[in-house]
N, C-alpha and C positions, 0 to 999 in steps of 0.2 A: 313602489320603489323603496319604504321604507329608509330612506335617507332622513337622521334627526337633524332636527332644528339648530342653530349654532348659533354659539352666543362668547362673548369673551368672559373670564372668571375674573373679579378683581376683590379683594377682603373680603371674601366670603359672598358676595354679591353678584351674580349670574345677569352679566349686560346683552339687549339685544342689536338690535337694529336701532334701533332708533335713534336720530342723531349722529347717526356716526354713517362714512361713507362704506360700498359694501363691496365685496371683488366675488367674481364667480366661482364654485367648486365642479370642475367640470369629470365626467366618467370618462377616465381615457378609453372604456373599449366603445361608446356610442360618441363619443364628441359633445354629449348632450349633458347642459347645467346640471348637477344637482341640490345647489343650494346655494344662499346668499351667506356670505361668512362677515360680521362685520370687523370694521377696522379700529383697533384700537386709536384711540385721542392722544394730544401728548399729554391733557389733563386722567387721561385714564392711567397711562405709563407710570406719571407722577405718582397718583394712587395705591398701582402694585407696588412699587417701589417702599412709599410709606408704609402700607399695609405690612410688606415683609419686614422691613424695619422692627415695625412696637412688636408685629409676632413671632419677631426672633428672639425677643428676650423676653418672651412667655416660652416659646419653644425648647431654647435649650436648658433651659429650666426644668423640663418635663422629663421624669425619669426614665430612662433608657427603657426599662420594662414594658412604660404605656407605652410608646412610640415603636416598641414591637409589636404589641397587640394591635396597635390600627393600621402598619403596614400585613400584619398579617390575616387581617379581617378585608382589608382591599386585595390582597391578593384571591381569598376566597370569592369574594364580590365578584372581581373578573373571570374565575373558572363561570360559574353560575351564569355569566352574562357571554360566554363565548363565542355562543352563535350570533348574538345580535353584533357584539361587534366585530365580529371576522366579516358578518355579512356586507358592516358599511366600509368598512377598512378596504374589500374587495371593489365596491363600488367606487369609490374614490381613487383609487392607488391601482387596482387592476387585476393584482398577484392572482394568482387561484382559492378559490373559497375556502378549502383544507390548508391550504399555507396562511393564509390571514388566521382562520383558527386556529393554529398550531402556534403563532406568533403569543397570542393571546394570551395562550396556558404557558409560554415561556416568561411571559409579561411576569405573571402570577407569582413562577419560580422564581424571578430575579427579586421580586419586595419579600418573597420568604428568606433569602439569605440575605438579603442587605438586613433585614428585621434583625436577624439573628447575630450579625456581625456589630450589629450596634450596642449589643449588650455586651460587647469582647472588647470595647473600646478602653485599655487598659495602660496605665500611665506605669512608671516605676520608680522605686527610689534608690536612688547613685550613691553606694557609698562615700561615705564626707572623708576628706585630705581633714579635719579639723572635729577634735572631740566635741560632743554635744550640738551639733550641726546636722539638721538632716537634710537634705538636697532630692527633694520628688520633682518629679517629670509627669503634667498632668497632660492628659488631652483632651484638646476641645472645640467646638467647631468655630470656622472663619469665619461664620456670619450671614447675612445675606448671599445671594445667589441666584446669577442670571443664566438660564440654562437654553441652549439653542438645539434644534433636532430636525434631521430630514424627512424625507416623505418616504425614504423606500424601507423603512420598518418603523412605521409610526406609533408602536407602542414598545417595542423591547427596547429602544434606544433611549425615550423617553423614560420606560420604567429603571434602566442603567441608572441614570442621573438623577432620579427623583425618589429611589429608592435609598442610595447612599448621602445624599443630600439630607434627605427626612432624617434617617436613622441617626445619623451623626450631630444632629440638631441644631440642621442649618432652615433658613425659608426658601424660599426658590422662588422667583418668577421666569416663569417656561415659555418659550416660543415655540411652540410647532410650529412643521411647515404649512404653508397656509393650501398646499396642494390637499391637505389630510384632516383636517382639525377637527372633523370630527369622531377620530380614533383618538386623538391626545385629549380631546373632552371627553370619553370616555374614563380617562384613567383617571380624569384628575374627580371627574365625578365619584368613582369608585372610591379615591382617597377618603374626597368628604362624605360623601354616604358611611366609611367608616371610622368618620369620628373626628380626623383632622380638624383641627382648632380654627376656627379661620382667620384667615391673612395669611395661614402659614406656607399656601403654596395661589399662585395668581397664574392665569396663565390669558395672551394676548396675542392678538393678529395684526398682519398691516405688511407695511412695506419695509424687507427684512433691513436694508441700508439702516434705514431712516429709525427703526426700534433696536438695532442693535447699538448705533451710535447712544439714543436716548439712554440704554441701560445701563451702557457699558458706562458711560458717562459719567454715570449719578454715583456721586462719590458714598452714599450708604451699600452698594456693590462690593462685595467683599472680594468675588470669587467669580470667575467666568468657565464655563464649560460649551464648548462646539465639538458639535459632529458635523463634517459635510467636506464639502472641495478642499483642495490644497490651495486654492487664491482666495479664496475667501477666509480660508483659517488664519493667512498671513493678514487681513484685515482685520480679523479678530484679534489675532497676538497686537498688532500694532495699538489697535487702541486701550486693551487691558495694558501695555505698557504704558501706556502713557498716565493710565493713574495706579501705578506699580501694582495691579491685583493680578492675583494667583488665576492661572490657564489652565483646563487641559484642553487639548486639541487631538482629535481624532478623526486623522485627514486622509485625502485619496491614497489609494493603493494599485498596483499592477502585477497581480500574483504571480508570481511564475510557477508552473510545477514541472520537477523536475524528473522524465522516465528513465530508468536506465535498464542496459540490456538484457538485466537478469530478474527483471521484475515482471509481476506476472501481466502482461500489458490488456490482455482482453477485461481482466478485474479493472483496472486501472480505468481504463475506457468506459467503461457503463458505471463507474464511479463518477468521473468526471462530468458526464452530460446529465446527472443529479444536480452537480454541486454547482457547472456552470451557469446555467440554466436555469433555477431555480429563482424566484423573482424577476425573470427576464433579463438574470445578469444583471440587475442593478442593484449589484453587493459589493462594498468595499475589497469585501476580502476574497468575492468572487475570483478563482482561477483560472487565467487569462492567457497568458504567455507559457504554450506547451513547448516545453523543451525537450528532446524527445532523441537518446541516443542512437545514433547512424546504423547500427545495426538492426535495429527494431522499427524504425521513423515508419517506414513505408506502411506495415502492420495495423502500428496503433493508428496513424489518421484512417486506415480504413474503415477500420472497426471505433474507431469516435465518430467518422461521417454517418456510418450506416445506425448506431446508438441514436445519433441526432436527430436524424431521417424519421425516428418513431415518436416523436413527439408531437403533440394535437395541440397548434396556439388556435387561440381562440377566449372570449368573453370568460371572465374568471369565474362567473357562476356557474360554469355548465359543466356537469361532473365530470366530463370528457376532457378538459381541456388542463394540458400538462404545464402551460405557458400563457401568459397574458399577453397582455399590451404594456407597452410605454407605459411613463408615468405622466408625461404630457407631449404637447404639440412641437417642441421644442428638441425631443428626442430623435425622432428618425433622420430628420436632416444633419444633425451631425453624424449620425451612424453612418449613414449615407457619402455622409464626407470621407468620414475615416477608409471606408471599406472601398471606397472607388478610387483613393488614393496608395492604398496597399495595390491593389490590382493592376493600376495606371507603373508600380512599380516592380509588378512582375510575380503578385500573389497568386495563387489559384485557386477557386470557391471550387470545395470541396461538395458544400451542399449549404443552400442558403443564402444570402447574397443580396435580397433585394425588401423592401417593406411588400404586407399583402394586400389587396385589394381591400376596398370596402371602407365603412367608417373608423373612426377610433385609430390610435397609434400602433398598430402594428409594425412588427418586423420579425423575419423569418430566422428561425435558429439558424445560425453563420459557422461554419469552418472554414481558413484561410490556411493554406498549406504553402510553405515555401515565402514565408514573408519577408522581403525584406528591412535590414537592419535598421535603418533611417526611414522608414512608412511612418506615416503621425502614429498607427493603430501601435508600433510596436513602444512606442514611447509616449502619448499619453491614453491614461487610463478611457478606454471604450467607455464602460457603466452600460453596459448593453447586453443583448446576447450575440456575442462575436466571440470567436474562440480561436486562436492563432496559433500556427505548430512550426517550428523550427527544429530541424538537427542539430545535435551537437559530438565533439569526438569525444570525448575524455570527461574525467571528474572536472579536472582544470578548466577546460573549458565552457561546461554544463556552468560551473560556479561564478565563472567570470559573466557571462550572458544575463546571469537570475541577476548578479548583483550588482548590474552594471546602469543600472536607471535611479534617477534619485530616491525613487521610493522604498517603504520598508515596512511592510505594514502583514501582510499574508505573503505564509509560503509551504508549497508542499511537493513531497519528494515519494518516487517510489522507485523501492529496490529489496530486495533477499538479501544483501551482504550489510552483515552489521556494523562491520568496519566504513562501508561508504556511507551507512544513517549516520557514525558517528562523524565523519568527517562533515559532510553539510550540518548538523546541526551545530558544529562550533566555526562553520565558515558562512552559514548563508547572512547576510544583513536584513535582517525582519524580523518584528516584533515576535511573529509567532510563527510555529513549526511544525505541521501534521505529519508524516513519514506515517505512508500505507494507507490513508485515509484522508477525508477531506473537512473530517470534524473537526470546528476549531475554539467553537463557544460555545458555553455554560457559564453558570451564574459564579460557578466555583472557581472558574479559570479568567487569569488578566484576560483583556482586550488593549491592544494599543501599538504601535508602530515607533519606528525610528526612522532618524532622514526626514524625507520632506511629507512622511507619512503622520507626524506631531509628535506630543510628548505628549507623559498622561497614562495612567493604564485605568481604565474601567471594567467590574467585573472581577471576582475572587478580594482576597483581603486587600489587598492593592486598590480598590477599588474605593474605598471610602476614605484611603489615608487623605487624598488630597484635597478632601471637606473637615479637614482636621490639623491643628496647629498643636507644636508643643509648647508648652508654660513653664519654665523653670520657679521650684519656688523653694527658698534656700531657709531652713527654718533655723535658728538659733536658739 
């Protein structure tokens, strides 16, 4: 099985089992254990905490220079270790064996530009209202830092915030999800195998309530960072406000994409059941809500049913297989919900519609044709693979449908007139904007949402500003 061993990270000191209570890591494609993960103590919590503390102010002390070299010797670390961790990242999470390794080498690229962006961390000085007065603006990091991440990219989301964190010369104490931990052990391993000073990055399991309260807590917490749900983010802002520290939040989304009738829609279509599908649709930014203008509707769901129809789910390791499993036991029955409630309101399964036999979480690629407006599926976010097609007449109304949910986080549009690209990209409400394509991250480009999607951008130069404060300092 080749499943490693898990342990928590705390100042440089790799804890096991012992003493501490343990929860199971289960394969969602067999249903079967693969490992006892333990649970952080609140005396262990305490520890990262202090840890990051005394090593933040060795850390930001370290010259920009070094603190590129050892994100960019950890990035090499993880090209070099690809297969081993795409293999357990598959066994744990599900994805396909070529996707978990592709994640890996994205991992790699994101600590290369945050490395590189840290040497650019550049302050400037304000001309002075007052002779013999100089007025710099320096930059510099917040400090400590608590950083939360999910399970359905357990290392590029991670390496997001631990990249720009590092470089910016802040400490981090990291929660992965405890569905995966042994992909965010991975990386953090990779850090210090290259060089990482210790204490400067901790990372901890356990019961997420109960360790986000403790972190968020401890008033040496500079700085908080989440990825994950929208009710849970709102728990997250809540209690980083209550001890005034700086958020980003990057929260659920409900993609919409939007066809219209002079786009090429067959391209569109085998574009889409890439983008959907990919992870088993358990992607934020995953495109979800097909909007699909009246002249064309009937068309594209064909040729997205019949796209769908060719995909082989099945156990992530087996070179065949286009689509995993769930990421745990807890998945299919809400899919289940959603989709038998669409139908109960008059949806039609185009192809897909039910989970598949056998062990592990399964569930079969989904098209819903004709959903209606008030269906839970069409307002809240699946996180699944369910794909949902609605008509629409006009620009106006295409616009009004995409931006009519609270969310704002992913959106994509296809059409030939450049005048209607320009019209949705200065009218849709969401973070980000693909036209003709469904690519929407690189290490270059923000990640981040508006509305109830958070606040925050990770990823491109925006990405590290908000592990960084400015210093006014007024020389006379």
């Amino acid at each position: 099985m080749d499943y490693p061993e898990l342990s928590l990270l705390i100042g440089g000191e790799w804890r096991g089992r012992r003493g501490r209570e343990i929860l199971p890591v289960i394969d969602p494609a067999t249903g079967k254990v693969l490992g006892d993960l333990p649970v952080a103590t609140a005396a262990d919590l305490d520890a990262a905490v202090d840890s990051a503390t005394s090593a933040f102010a060795r850390w930001r002390e370290t010259p920009a220079y070094e603190r590129y070299s050892i994100l960019r010797r950890a990035g090499q670390l993880l090209r070099e270790r690809a297969d081993e961790i795409g293999r357990a990242t598959t066994l744990e999470q599900g994805k396909p064996l070529r996707e978990s390794t592709a994640e890996v080498y994205a991992a790699a690229d994101i600590l290369d530009w945050f490395a590189e962006e840290g040497r650019r961390i550049y302050g400037r000085i304000v001309p002075s209202r007052t002779v013999g007065v100089r007025d710099l603006v320096l930059r510099q990091p917040v400090g400590p830092v608590a950083a939360f991440t999910p399970w359905n990219f357990p290392i590029t989301i991670p390496a997001r915030k631990l990249g720009a964190a590092l470089a910016a010369g802040c400490s981090v104490v990291l929660k992965p999800a405890e569905e995966t931990p042994a992909t965010g052990l991975a990386l953090a391993r990779a850090l210090v195998d290259a060089g990482l000073p210790s204490g400067v990055l901790s990372v901890v399991f356990g019961i997420p309530t109960a360790i986000s309260q403790h972190l968020i807590g401890a008033q040496q917490i500079r700085k908080v960072t989440f990825t994950g749900s929208t009710a849970v983010g709102r728990q997250i802002g809540h209690l980083a406000a209550d001890g005034v520290k700086r958020v980003t939040l990057e929260l659920g989304g409900h993609a919409p994409v939007l066809v219209f009738d002079d786009a090429d829609v067959g391209k569109a279509a085998q574009q889409a059941v890439a983008a959907k599908f990919r992870n088993a649709g358990q992607i934020c930014i995953a495109p979800t809500r097909f909007l699909v203008q009246e002249r064309v509707y009937g068309d594209f769901v064909a040729k997205f049913g019949e796209a769908i129809g060719r995909l082989r789910l099945g156990n992530g390791l087996e070179p065949e297989t286009t689509i995993g499993p769930l990421a745990h036991d807890r998945r299919p029955p809400a899919i289940e919900a959603l989709v038998s409630d669409a139908v109960d309101r008059g949806a039609r399964v185009v192809t897909g519609g039910s989970s598949a036999e056998g062990d592990g979480y399964f569930w079969r690629p989904t098209l819903l044709a004709d959903v209606d407006a008030e269906a839970r599926a069409m307002n809240e976010e699946p996180f699944g693979p369910v794909a949902l097609a609605v008509p629409f007449s006009d620009t106006d109304d295409g616009l009004r449908r995409a931006n009519e949910l609270p969310y704002g986080l992913a959106s994509y549009a296809f059409t030939t007139s450049r005048e209607t690209a320009c019209d949705v990209a200065e009218r849709i409400e969401a973070g980000m904007l693909a036209i003709n394509h469904f690519r929407l991250t690189g290490p270059e480009t923000p990640f981040g949402g508006v509305k109830e999607s958070g606040y925050g951008s990770e990823g491109g130069s925006e990405g590290i500003e908000d592990f960084l404060f400015s210093k006014l300092v007024s020389e006379g």
